[in-house]
C-alpha positions as CSV (number, residue, x, y, z in Angstrom):
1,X,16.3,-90.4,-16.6
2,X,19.5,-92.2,-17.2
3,X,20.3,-92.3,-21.6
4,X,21.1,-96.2,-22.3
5,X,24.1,-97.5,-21.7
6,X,26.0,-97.0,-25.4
7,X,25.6,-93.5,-24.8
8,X,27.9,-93.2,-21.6
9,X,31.6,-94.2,-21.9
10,X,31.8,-96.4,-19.0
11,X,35.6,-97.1,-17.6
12,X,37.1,-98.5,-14.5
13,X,40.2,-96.5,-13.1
14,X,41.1,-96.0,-9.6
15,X,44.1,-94.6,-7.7
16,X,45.1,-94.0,-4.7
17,X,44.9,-90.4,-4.0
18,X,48.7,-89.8,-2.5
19,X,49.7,-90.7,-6.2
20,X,47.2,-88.8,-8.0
21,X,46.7,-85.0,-7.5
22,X,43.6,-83.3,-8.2
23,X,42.8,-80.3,-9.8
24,X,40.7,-79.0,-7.0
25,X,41.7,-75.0,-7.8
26,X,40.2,-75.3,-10.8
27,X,37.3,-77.5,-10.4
28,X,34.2,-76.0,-11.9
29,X,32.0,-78.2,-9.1
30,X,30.5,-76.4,-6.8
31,X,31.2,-77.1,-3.2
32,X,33.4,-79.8,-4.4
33,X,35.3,-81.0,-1.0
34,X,32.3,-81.2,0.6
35,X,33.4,-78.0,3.2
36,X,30.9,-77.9,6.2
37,X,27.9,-79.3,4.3
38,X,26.4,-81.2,1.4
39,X,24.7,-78.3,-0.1
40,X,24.0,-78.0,-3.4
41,X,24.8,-81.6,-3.2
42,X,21.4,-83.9,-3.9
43,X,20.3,-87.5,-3.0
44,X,20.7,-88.9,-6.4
45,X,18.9,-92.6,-7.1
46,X,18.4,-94.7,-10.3
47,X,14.3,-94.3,-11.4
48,X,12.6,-96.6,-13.8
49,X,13.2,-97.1,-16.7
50,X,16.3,-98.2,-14.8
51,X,16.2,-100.4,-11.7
52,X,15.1,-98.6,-8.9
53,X,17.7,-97.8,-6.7
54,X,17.8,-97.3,-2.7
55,X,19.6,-96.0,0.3
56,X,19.9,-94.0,3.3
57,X,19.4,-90.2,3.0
58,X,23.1,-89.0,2.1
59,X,24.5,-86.8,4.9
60,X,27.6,-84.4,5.7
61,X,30.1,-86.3,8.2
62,X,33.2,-84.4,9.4
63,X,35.3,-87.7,8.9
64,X,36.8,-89.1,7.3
65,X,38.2,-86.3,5.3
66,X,40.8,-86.5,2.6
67,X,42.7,-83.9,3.6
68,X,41.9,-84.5,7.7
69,X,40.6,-81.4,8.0
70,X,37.4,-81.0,10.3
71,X,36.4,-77.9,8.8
72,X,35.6,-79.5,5.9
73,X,34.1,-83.3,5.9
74,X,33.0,-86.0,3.2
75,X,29.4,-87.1,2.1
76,X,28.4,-90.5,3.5
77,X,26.2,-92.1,0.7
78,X,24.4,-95.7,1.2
79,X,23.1,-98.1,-1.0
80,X,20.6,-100.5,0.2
81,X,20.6,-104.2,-1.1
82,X,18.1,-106.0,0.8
83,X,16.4,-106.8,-3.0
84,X,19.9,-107.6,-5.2
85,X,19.2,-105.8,-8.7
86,X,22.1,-105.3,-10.8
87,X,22.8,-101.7,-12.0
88,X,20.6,-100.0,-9.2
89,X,21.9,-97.0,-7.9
90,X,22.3,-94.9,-4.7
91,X,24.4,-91.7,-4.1
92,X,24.6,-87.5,-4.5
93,X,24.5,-85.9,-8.0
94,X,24.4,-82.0,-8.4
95,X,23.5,-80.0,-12.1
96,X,25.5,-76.5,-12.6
97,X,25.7,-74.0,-15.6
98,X,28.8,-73.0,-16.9
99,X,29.5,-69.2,-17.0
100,X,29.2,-69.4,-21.1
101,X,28.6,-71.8,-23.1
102,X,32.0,-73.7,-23.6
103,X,33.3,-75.5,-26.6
104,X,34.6,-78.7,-25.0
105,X,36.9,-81.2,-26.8
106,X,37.6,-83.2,-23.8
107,X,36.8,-83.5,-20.1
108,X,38.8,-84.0,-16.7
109,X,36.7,-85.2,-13.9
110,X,36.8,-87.4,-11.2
111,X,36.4,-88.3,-7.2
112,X,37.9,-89.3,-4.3
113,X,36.1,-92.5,-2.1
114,X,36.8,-94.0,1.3
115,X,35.4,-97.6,2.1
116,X,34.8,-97.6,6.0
117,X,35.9,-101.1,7.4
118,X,32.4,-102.3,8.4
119,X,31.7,-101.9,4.5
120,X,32.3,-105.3,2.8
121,X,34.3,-105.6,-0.1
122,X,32.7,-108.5,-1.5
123,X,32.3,-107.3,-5.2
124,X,28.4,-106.6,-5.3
125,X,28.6,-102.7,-5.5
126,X,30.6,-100.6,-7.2
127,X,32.1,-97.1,-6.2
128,X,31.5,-94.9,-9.2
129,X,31.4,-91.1,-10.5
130,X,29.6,-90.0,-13.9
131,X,29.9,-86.8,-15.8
132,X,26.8,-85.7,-18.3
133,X,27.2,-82.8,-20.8
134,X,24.1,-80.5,-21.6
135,X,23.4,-78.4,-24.3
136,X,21.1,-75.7,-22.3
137,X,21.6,-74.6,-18.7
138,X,19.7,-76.4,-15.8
139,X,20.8,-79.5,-17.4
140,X,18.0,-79.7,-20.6
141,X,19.5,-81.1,-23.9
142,X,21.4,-84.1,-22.8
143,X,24.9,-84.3,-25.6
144,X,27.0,-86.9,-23.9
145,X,28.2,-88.2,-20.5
146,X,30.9,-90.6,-19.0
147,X,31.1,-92.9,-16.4
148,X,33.9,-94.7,-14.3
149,X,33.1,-97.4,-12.0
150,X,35.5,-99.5,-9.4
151,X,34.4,-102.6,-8.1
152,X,34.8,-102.6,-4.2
153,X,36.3,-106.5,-3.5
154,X,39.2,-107.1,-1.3
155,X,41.6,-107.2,-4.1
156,X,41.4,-103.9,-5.6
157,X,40.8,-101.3,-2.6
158,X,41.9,-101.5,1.6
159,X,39.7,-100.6,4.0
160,X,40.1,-97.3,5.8
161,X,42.1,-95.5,2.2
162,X,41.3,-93.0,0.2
163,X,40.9,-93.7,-3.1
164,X,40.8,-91.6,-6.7
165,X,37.8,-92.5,-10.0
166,X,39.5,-90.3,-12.2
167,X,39.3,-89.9,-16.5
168,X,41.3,-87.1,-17.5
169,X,41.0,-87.1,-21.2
170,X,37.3,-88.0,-21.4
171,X,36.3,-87.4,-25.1
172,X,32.6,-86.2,-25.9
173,X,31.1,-87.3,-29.4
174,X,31.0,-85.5,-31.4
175,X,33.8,-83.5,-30.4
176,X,33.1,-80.6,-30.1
177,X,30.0,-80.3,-28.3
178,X,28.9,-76.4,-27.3
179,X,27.9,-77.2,-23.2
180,X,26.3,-74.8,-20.9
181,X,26.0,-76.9,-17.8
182,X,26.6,-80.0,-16.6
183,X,25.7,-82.9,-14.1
184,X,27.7,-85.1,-12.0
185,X,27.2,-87.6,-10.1
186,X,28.9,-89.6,-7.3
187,X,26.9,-93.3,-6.6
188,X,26.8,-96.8,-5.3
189,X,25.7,-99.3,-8.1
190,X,24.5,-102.9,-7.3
191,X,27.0,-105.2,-9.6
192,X,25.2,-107.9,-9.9
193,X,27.1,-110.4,-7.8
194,X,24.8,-111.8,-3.9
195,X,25.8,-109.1,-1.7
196,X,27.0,-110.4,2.1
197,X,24.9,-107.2,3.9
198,X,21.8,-105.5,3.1
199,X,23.3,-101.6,3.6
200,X,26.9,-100.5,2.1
201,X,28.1,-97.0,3.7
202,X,30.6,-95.3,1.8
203,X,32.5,-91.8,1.9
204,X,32.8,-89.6,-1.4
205,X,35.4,-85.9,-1.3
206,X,36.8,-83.8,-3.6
207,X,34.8,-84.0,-6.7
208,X,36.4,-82.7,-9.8
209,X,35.2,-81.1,-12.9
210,X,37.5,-79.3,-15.9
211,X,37.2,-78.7,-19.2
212,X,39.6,-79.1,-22.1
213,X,42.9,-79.6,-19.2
214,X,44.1,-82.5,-18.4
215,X,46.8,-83.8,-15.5
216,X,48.9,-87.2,-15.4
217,X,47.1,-89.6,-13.7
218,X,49.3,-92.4,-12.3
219,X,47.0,-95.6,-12.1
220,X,47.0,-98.9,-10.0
221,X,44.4,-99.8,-12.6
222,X,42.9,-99.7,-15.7
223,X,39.7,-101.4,-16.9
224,X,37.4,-101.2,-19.7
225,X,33.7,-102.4,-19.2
């Protein structure tokens, strides 16, 4: 179950990912680039008390990848609209423990998303990723989570790109919080604006989770919800 919205800081930042390295070498998510499967990637979908969310079963596709490599593949997530309700949700999440519990100050995570042409980018769903912080491992004892979100409309991503959802100073509160695992999610959320198709297929890569180090992030934009 999803905390209420005050508790997540919800931003819109996107990139494209030529311009914005990663910190995939020291990503602490596992199977982060998606290499040769989805495992221990999970469908993830918004449950009541949120709106229900729905989709196609998330699957392991060898392309598009970001890097082009066919050893290594993306996750293909789906959200379906055929009943329009704003703020459902549709995509892969996965919990891990940290080696130790961490002192963490701040937080750089993020991922990379593709919109295939056939996807329209009409504004009703949103490509986004969201971090949650946990005081116990197996994810128990919720402290604090972000979230960044990037509308898909014509006007802020091309078809056929790779894209970067990236917050690399993301500041828990209170800072510090003492975290021994942690959740992330990659998803499809329903805006709130009529969709033009009933099924929106997108591609999500090289997830990336790191504590208390930070990179420059050069941005095409910067939004806050």
């Amino acid at each position: 179950m999803r905390p209420a919205l005050p508790l997540l800081r919800r931003i819109s930042a996107v990139a494209l990912v030529a311009a914005a390295p990663l910190l995939q070498a020291q990503t602490l998510v596992p199977n982060a680039q998606m290499d040769g499967s989805l495992s221990p990637w999970q469908p993830f979908v918004s449950l009541p008390p949120d709106p229900l969310g729905t989709g196609t079963e998330p699957a392991w596709a060898v392309s598009p990848d970001i890097d082009g490599n066919p050893a290594s593949g993306s996750a293909t997530i789906h959200i379906s609209t055929a009943v329009p309700t704003t703020n459902a949700a549709s995509g892969i999440a996965q919990c891990f423990n940290f080696s130790q519990p961490t002192s963490v100050n701040f937080v750089n995570y993020g991922m990379a998303f593709y919109v295939p042409a056939p996807t329209a980018r009409d504004g009703s769903v949103s490509a986004t990723v969201e971090v949650r912080l946990y005081s116990g491992a197996g994810c128990s004892g919720f402290l604090a989570g972000g979230s960044q979100g990037q509308a898909l409309t014509a006007a802020n991503v091309s078809a056929d790109t790779w894209y970067r959802l990236a917050d690399t100073g993301f500041v828990p509160a209170p800072t510090p919080v003492v975290a021994a695992s942690a959740q992330i999610r990659g998803y499809l959320r329903q805006t709130g604006t009529s969709p033009g198709q009933t099924d929106y297929p997108i591609s999500l890569d090289r997830f990336v989770l790191v504590l208390n180090s930070t990179s420059p992030v050069s941005l095409q934009r910067f939004d806050v919800e």
